[in-house]
C-alpha positions in Angstrom: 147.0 172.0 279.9 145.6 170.7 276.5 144.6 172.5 273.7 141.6 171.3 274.5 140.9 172.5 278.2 143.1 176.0 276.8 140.4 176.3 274.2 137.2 174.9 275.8 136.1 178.0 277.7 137.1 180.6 274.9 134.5 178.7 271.7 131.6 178.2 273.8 128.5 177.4 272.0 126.4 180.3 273.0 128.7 182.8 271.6 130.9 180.8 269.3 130.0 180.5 265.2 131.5 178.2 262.8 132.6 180.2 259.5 132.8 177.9 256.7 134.9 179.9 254.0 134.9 178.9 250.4 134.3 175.1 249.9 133.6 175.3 246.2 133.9 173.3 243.6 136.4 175.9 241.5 138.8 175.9 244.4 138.6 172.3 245.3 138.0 169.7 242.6 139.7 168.7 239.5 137.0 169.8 237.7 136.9 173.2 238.7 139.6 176.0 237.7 141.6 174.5 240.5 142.3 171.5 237.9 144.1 173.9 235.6 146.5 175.0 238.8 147.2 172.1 240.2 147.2 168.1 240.2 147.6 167.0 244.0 144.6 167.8 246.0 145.9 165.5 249.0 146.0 168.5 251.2 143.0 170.1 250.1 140.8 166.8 250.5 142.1 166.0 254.0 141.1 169.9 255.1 137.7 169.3 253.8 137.0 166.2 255.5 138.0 168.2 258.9 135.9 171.2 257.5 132.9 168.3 257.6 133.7 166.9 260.9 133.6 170.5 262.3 130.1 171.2 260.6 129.0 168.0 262.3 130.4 169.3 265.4 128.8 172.6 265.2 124.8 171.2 264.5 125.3 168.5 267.7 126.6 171.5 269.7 123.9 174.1 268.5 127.0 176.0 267.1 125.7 178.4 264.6 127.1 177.8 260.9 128.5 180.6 258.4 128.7 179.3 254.8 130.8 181.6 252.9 131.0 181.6 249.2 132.9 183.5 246.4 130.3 184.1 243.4 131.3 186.6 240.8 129.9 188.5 237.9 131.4 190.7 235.6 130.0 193.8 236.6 131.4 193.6 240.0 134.3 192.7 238.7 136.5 195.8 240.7 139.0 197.6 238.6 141.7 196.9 240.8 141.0 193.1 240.5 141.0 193.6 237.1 144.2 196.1 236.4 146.2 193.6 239.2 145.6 190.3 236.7 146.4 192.9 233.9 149.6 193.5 235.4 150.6 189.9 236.3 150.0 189.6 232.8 146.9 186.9 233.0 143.9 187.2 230.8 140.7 188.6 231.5 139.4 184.8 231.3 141.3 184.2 234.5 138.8 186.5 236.3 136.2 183.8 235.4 136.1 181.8 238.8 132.9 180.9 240.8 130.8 182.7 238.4 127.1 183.2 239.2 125.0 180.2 237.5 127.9 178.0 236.7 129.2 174.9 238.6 132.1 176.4 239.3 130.4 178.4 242.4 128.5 175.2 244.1 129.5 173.8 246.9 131.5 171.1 247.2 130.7 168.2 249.4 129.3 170.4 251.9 125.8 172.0 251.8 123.8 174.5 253.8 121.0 173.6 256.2 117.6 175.6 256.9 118.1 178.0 259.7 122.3 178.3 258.4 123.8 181.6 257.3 124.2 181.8 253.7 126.7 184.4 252.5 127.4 185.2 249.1 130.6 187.3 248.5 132.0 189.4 245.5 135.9 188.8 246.6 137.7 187.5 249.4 136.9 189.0 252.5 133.2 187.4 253.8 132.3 191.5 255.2 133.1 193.4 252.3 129.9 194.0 250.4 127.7 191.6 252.4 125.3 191.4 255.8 127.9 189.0 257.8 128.5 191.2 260.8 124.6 192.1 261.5 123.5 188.5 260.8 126.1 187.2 263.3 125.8 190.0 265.6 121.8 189.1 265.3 122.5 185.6 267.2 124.7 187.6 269.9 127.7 185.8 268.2 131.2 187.2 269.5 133.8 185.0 268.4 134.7 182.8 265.2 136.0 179.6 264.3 137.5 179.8 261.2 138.0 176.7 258.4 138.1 176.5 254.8 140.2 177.7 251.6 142.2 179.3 250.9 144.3 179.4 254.2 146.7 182.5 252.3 143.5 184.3 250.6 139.8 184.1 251.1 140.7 182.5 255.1 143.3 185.4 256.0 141.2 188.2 255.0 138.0 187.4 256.6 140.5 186.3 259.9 141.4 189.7 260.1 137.9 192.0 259.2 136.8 189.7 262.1 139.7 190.8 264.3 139.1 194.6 262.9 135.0 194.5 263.4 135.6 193.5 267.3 135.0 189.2 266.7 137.8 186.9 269.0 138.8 184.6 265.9 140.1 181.2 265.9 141.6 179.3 262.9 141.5 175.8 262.8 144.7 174.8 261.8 144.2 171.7 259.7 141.1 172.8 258.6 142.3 174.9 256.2 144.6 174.3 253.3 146.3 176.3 250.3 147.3 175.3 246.9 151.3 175.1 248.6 152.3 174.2 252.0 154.4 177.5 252.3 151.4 179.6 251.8 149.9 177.8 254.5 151.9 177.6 257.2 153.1 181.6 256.3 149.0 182.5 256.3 149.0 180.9 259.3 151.9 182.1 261.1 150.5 186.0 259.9 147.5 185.6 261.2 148.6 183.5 264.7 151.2 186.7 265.4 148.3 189.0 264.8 145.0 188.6 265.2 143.8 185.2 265.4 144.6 182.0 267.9 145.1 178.6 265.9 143.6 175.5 267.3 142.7 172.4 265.3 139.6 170.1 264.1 140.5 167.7 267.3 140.1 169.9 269.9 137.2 171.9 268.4 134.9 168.5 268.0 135.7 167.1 271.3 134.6 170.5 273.0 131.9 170.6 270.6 130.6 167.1 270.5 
């Protein structure tokens, strides 16, 4: 069978969300702190414009939408974020991403509708510190589709507090993206071993659409 026909029954609408992790301008555009990492965004751009067909997907199917987003402030700050860039020997300007009020924390090239679940985060993880699980389990929503950045980071650690909190999760594959290809495709193997199924944007809109 197809990934397609494998996948079909498993994200149906009715009990299927799409979680939209991270798509920020910090991350994503040379404007942003990722422009001081890194100078090809090849990889990044075709993931978002396979994040956008999914969100397209999602409103024609009546598929609920998750937007997740890092925004940060000093004073929540953890210490252990803090000591671990200490130790790596970065600066404290470094913690300085996707900070409340600044551009660095809008989206980018993707935006919220009425009726969508909004979900600001202090870290990586979208259910540590925030209302995901109750707002989800609110719509009698059971299992996740996963896209967004990074595939390595912000992606594998909400993948697996799904898996943990009782959700089926789903990462779509070439939806996602890191800042290198090894990270990836190691994020991905992880979390395909362990906890999640990998599909891609393909098969998701055509069951979707």
């Amino acid at each position: 069978m197809s990934l397609k026909e494998v996948t079909a029954p498993m994200i149906a609408p009715p009990r299927t969300a799409l979680v939209v992790v991270d798509v920020q301008v910090d991350f994503l555009s040379p404007a942003g702190a990722a422009g001081r990492w890194i100078s090809d965004f090849a990889a990044l751009d075709a993931a978002l414009r396979r994040v956008q067909a999914l969100i397209a997907a999602a409103r024609i199917a009546r598929v609920p939408v998750a937007f997740l987003r890092v925004v940060t402030r000093p004073e929540t700050d953890t210490d252990a974020l803090k000591l671990l860039h200490a130790r790596k020997g970065h600066s404290e300007a470094s913690l300085a991403i996707c900070r409340a009020g600044t551009s660095g924390a809008d989206y980018h090239h993707v935006r919220p509708l009425p009726g969508d679940i909004e979900i600001e985060k202090p870290l990586y993880s979208g259910f540590v510190g925030t209302d995901l699980d109750a707002r989800l389990r609110a719509r009698g929503v059971d299992t996740l589709v996963l896209a967004g950045f990074t595939t390595d980071c912000c992606v594998d650690c909400t993948a697996r507090d799904a898996f943990h909190r009782n959700y089926n999760v789903f990462v779509v594959a070439d939806a996602c993206a890191a800042y290198e290809a090894d990270l990836h495709q190691g994020a991905l193997a992880g979390l395909s071993r362990n906890c999640a199924l990998l599909t891609d944007t393909r098969a998701v809109v055509e069951i979707w659409s």
